[in-house]
Every structure is written in C-alpha cells, then in structure tokens.
N, C-alpha and C positions, 0 to 999 in steps of 0.2 A: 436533818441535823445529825450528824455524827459525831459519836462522846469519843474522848480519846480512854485509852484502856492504861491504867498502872498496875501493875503487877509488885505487892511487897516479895523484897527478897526471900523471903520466906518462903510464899508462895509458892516461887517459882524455883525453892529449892525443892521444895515438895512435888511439885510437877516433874523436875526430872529424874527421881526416885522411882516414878512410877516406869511401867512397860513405855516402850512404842506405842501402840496400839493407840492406848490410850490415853499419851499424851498428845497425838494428834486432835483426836475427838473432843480433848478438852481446850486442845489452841482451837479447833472449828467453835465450840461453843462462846468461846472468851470472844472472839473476834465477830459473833454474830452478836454480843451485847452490845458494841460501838453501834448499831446499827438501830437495834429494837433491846434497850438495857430493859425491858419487862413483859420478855415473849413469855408463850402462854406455858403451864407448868410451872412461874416463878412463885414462891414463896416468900413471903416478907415474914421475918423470923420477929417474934413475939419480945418485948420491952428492948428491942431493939430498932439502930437506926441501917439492919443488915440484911441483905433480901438472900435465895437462897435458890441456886438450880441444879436442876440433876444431869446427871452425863452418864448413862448407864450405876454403873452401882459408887460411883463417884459426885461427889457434892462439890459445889464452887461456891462459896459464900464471896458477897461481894457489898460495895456500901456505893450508892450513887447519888454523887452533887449536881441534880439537875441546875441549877446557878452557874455555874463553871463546865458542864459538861463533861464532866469525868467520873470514872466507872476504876473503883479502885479493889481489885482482887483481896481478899486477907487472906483467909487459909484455904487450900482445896486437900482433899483426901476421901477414903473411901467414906463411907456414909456410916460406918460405925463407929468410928476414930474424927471424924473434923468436927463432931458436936462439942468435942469434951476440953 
C-alpha cells in the first residue's frame, strides 16, 4: 500500500527556504514515507497525534491517517526551531 503525501503550504514554504542540498534529502525522505510512513528512527511525538523524523540536522513532523492512507507534512525545519 502506498499513502499519498500532502504537503501544507507552509511546509513547503519552509522547504524552499532552505539550501539545495537539503531540500532534496528532505524530498528523498518525504517520498520514502508514501512507502514505509513509520521507517525505523520515527518518533511519535508525545500528547500528540504527530510522529516525527530526522533528515540530518533537519526534522519533518508529519500526522498519518492510516484510514484514508495519507501522510500529511505540517512543519519541517531545523531541529532547533520546528519544536517551537
């Protein structure tokens, strides 16, 4: 089964903010969650319904409706700035 990926506009204003680099790294990562949305490293972020992964010193927080099959990005940013 493969989830389809949303990306909020937000998100994906923040993703092209960043470098190159590492906006690819974070499309390789997004596009390997349609596949395995809870490959290993995933964190499920605490009184929430938001799981959480890493992509070098950058975070993707994401929320997935296994019911509907969708994997919906909310914020990404570096790992000292997307907590807050």
């Amino acid at each position: 089964m493969t989830y389809i990926i949303e990306i909020k506009p937000s998100a994906a204003k923040q993703i092209r903010k960043l470098p190159q680099n590492v906006q690819e790294q974070i499309a390789l990562t997004i596009n390997n969650l349609a596949i395995e949305p809870r490959p290993n490293g995933v964190k499920k972020l605490s009184n929430s319904d938001l799981y959480r992964v890493r992509t070098g010193n950058y975070r993707i927080i994401y929320q997935i409706q296994d019911n509907v099959l969708l994997i919906t990005v909310v914020p990404v940013g570096h790992r000292t700035d997307v907590y807050s």
